[in-house]
KOLNU-996760 format. One record per atom (N, C-alpha, C, CB): residue number from 1; x, y, z. Coordinates in steps of 0.2 Angstrom, whole numbers, plus 5000, padded with zeros to 4 digits. Glycine has a CB too. Layout:
   num     c1     c2     c3
   NUM      X      Y      Z
...
END
This chain:
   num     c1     c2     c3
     1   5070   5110   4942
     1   5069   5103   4942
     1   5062   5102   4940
     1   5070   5100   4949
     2   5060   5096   4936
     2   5055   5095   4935
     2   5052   5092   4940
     2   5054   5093   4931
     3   5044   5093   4943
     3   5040   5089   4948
     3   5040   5083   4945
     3   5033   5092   4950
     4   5041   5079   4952
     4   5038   5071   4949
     4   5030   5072   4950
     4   5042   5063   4955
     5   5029   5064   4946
     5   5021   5063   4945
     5   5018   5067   4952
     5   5019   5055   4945
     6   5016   5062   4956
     6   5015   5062   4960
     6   5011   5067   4963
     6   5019   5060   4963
     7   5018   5072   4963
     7   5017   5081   4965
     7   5012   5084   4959
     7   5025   5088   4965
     8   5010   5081   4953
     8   5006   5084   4948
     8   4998   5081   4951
     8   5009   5082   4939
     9   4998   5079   4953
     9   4990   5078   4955
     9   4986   5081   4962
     9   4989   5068   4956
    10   4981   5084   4959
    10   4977   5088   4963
    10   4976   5083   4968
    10   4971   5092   4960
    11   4978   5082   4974
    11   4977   5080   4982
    11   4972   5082   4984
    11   4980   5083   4987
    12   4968   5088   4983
    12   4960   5090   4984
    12   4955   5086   4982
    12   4958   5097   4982
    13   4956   5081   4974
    13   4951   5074   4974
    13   4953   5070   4972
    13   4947   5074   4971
    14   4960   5068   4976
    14   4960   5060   4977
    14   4955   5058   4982
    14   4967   5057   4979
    15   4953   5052   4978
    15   4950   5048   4983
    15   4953   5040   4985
    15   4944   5047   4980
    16   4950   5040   4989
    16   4955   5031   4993
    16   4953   5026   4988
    16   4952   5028   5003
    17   4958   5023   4984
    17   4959   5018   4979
    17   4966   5015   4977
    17   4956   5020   4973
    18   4966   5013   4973
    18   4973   5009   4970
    18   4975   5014   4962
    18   4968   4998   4967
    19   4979   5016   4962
    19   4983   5022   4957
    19   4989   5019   4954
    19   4985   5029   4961
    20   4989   5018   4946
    20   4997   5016   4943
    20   5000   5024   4942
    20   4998   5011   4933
    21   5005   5025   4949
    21   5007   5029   4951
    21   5015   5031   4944
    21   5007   5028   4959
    22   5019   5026   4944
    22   5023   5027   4939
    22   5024   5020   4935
    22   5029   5030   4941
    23   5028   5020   4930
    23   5027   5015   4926
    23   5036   5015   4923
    23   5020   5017   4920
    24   5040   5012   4926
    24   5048   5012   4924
    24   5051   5006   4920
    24   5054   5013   4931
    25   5056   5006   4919
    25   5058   5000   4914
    25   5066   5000   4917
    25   5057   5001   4904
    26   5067   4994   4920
    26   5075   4992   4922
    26   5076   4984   4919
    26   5074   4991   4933
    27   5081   4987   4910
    27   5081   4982   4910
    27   5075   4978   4903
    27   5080   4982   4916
    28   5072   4982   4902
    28   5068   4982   4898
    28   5061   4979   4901
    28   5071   4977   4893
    29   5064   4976   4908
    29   5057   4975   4913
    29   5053   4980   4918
    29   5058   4969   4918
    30   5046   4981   4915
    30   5044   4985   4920
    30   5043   4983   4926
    30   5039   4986   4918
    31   5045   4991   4930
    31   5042   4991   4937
    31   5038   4996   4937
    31   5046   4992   4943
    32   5032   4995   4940
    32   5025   4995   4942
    32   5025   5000   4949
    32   5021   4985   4943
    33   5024   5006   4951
    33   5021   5009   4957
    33   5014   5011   4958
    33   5025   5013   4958
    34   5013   5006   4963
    34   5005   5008   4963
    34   5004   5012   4971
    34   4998   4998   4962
    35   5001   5017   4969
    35   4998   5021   4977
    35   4992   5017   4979
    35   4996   5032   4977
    36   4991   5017   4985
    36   4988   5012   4989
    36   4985   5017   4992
    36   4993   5007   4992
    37   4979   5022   4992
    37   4978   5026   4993
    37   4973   5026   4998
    37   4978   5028   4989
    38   4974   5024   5004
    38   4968   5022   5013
    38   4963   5029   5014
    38   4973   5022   5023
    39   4968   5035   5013
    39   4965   5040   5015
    39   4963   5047   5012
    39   4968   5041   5019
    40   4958   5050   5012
    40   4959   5053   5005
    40   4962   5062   5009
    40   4949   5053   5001
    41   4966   5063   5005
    41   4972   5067   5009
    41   4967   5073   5009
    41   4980   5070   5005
    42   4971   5076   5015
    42   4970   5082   5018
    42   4962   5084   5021
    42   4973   5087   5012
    43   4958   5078   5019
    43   4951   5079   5021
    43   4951   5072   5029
    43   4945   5078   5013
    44   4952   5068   5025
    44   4952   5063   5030
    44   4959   5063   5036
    44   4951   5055   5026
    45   4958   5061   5042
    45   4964   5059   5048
    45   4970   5054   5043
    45   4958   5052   5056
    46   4977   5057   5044
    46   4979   5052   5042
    46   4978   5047   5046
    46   4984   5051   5040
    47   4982   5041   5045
    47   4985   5036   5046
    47   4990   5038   5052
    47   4987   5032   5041
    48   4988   5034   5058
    48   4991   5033   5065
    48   5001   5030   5064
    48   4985   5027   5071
    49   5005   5034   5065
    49   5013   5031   5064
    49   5012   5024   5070
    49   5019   5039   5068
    50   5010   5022   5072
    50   5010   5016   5078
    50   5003   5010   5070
    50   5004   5021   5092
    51   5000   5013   5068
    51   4997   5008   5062
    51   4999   5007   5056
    51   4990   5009   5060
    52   5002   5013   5054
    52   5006   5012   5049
    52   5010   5007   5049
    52   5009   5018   5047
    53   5014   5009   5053
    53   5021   5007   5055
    53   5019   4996   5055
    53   5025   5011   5065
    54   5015   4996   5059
    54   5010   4988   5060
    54   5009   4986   5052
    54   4999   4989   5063
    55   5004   4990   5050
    55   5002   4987   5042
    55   5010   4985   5037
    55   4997   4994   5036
    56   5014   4991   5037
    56   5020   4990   5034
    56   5022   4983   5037
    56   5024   4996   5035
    57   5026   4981   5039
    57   5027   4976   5043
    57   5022   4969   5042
    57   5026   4979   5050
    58   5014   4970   5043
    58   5013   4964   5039
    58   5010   4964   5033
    58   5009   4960   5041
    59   5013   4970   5028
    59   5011   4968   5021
    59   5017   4967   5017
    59   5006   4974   5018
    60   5022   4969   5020
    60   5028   4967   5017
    60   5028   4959   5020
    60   5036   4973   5018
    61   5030   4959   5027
    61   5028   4952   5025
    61   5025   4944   5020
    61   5026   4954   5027
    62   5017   4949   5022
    62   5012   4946   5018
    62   5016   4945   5009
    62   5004   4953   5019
    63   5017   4951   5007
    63   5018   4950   5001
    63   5025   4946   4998
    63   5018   4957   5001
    64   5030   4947   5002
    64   5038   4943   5000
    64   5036   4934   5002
    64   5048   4948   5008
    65   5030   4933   5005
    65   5028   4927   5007
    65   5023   4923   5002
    65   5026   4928   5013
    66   5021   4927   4996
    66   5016   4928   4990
    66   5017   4922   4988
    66   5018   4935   4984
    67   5012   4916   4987
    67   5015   4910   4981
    67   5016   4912   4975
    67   5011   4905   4979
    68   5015   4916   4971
    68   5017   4917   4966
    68   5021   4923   4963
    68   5012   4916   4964
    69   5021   4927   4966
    69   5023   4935   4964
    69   5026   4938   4971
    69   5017   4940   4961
    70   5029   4933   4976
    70   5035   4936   4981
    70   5042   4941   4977
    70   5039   4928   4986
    71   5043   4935   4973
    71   5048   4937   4968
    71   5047   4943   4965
    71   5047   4932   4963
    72   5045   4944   4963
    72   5040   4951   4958
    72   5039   4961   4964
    72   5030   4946   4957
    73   5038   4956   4968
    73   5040   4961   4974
    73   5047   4964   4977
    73   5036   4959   4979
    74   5047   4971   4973
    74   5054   4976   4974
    74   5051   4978   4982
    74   5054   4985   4967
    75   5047   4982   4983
    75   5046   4989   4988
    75   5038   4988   4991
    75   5046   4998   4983
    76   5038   4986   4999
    76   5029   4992   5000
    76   5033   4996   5006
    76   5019   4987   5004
    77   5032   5001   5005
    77   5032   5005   5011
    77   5027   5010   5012
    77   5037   5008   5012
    78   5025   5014   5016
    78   5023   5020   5019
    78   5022   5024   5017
    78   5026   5022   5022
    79   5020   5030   5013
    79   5019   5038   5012
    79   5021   5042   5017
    79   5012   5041   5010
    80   5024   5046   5013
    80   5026   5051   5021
    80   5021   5056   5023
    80   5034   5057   5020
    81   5016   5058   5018
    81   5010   5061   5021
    81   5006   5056   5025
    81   5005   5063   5015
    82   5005   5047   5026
    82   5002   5047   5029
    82   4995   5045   5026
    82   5004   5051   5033
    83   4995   5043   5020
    83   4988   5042   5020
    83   4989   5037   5014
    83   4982   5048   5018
    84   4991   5032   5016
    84   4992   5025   5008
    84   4999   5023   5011
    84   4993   5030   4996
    85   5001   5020   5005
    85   5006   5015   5004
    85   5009   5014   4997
    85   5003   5008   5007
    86   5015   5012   4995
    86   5017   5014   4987
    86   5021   5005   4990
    86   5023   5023   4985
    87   5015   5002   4983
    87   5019   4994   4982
    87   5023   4993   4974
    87   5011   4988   4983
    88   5029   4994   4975
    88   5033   4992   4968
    88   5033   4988   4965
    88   5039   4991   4967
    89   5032   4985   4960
    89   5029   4975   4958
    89   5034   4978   4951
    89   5015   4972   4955
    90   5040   4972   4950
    90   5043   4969   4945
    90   5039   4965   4939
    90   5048   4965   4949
    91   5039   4968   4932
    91   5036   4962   4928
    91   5029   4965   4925
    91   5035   4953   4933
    92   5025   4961   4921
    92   5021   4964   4918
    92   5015   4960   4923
    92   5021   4962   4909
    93   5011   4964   4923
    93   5005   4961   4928
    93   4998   4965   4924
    93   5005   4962   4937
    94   4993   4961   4925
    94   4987   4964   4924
    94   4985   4968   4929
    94   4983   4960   4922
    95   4979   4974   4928
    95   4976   4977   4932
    95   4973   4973   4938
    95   4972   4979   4929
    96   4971   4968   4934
    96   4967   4962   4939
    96   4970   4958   4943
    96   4965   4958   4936
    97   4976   4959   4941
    97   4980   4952   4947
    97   4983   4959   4952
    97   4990   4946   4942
    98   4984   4966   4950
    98   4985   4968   4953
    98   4982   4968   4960
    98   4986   4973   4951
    99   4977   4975   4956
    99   4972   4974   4961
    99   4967   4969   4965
    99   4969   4977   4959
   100   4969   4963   4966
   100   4968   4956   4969
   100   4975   4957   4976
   100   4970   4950   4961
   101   4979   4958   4972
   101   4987   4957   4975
   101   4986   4960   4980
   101   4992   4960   4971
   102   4984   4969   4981
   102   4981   4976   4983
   102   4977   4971   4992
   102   4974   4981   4976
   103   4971   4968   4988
   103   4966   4968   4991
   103   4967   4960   4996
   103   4960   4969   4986
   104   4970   4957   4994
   104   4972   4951   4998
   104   4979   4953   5004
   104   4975   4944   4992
   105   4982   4959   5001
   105   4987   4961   5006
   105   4984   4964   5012
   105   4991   4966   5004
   106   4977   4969   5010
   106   4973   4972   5016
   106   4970   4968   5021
   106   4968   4977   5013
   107   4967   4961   5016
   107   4963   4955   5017
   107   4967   4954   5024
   107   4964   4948   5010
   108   4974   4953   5022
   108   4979   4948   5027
   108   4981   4954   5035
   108   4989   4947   5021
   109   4979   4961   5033
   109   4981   4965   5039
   109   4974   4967   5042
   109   4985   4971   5038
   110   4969   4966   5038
   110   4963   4964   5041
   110   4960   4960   5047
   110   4960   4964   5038
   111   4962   4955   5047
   111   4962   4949   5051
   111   4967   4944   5053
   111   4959   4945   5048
   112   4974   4950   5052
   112   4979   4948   5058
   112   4978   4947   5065
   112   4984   4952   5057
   113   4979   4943   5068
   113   4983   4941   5074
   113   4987   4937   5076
   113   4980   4939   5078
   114   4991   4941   5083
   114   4997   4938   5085
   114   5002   4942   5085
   114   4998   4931   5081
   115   5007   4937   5087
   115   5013   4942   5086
   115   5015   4946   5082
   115   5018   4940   5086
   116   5016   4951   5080
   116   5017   4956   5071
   116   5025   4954   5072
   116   5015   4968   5071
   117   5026   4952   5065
   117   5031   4950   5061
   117   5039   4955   5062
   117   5028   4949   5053
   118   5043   4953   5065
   118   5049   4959   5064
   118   5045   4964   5068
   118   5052   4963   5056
   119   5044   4962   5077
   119   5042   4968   5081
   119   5042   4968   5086
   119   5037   4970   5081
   120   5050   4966   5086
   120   5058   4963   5093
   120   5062   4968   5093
   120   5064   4955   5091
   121   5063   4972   5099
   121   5070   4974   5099
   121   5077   4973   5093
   121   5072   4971   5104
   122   5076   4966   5092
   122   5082   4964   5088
   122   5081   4962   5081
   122   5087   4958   5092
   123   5074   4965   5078
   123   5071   4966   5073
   123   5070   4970   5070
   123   5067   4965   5073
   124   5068   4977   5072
   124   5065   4983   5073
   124   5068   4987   5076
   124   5060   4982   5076
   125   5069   4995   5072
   125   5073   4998   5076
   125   5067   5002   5077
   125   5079   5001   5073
   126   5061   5002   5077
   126   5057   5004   5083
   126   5052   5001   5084
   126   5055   5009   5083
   127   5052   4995   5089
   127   5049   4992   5091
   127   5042   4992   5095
   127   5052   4991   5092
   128   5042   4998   5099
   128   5040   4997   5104
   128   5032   5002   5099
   128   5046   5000   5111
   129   5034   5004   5093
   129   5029   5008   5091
   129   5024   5002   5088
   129   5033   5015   5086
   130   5021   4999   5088
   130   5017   4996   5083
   130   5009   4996   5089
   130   5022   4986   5081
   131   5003   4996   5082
   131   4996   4997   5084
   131   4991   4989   5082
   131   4992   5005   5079
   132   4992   4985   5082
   132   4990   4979   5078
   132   4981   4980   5076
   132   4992   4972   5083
   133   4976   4981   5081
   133   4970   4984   5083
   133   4969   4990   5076
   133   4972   4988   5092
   134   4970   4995   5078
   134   4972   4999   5072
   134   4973   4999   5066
   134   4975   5002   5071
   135   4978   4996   5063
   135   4979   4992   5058
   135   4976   4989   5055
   135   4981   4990   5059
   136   4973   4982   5059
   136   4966   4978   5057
   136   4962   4984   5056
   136   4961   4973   5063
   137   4958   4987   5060
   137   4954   4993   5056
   137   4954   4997   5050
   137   4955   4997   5058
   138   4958   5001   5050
   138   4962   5002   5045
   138   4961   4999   5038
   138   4966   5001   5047
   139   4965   4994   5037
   139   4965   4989   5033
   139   4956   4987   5031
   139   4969   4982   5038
   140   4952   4985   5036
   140   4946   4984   5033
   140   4943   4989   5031
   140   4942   4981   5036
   141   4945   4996   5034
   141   4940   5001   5030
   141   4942   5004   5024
   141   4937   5008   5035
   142   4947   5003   5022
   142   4949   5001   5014
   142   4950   4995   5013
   142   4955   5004   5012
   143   4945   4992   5015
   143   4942   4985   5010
   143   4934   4987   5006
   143   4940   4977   5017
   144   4933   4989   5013
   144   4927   4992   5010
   144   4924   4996   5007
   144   4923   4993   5013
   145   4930   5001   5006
   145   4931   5005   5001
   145   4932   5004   4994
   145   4934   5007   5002
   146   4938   4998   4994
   146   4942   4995   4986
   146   4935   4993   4985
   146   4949   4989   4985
   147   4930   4990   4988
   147   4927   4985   4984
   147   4920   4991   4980
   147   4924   4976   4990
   148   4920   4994   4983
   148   4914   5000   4980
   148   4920   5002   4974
   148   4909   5009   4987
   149   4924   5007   4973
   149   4927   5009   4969
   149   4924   5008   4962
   149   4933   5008   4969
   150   4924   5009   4958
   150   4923   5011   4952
   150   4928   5010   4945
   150   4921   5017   4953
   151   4933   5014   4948
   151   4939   5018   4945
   151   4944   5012   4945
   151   4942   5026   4949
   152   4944   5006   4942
   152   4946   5000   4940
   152   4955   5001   4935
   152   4940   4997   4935
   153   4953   5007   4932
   153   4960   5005   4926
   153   4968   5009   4929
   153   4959   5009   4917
   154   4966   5010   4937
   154   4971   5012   4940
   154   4972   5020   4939
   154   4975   5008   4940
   155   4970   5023   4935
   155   4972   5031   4933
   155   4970   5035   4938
   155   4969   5034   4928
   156   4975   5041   4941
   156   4973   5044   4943
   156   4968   5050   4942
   156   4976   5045   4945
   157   4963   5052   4945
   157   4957   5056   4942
   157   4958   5063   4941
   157   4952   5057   4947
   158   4955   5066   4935
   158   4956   5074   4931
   158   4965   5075   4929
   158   4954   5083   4937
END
């Protein structure tokens, strides 16, 4: 079997940023997978399953609630390593609206409060796991990261 992308990139220097992870066509329309990259693997802590699980929750949210490009939003979920998030965007978008898109989602789990969206028993088949605290965290210290980055055209590095 051939490795998908993904597995072809050295994990010893990723750094935490925004990455056009694949690039498909359904249809003649592109879908867009960007890695959403918080942590820089295997050197930094991941991400806590009780924050993840939070951010997931309000960034899909955040995002199917988008004025303009709810629509346009296939997928965010989780990495199973635990350090990012993989957001699917339907349709042709610029770097720029992406990474806007990216950073108003972190914006929105950064300075959540209140109840976290779908985080009921009869919402959630695991409820009881959510960090809201963390999350906010989280979320800002990859704000403050995206905004230093450099590496703008989404590629991943070497």
């Amino acid at each position: 079997m051939q490795k998908i992308k993904s597995f072809t990139i050295n994990h010893n220097i990723l750094q935490p940023g925004v990455y056009m992870s694949r690039l498909d066509y359904f249809q003649s329309v592109p879908i867009i997978t960007l890695d959403i990259r918080l942590k820089r693997p295997n050197i930094e802590n991941p991400l806590e399953m009780s924050e993840i699980h939070t951010m997931e929750h309000l960034g899909a949210t955040f995002l199917r609630n988008h004025l303009s490009l709810a629509s346009d939003v296939v997928y965010f979920g989780p990495m199973g390593c635990r350090t990012g998030f993989y957001l699917l965007i339907h349709g042709n978008h610029s770097t720029e609206s992406l990474l806007k898109l990216v950073e108003d989602t972190m914006e929105f789990i950064a300075a959540f409060e209140g109840e976290i969206p779908g985080s009921t028993a009869i919402e959630c088949g695991n409820y009881l796991d959510h960090d809201l605290k963390s999350a906010n965290l989280s979320a800002n210290d990859f704000l403050s990261k995206l905004r230093v980055i450099q590496t703008r055209d989404l590629q991943y590095p070497g």
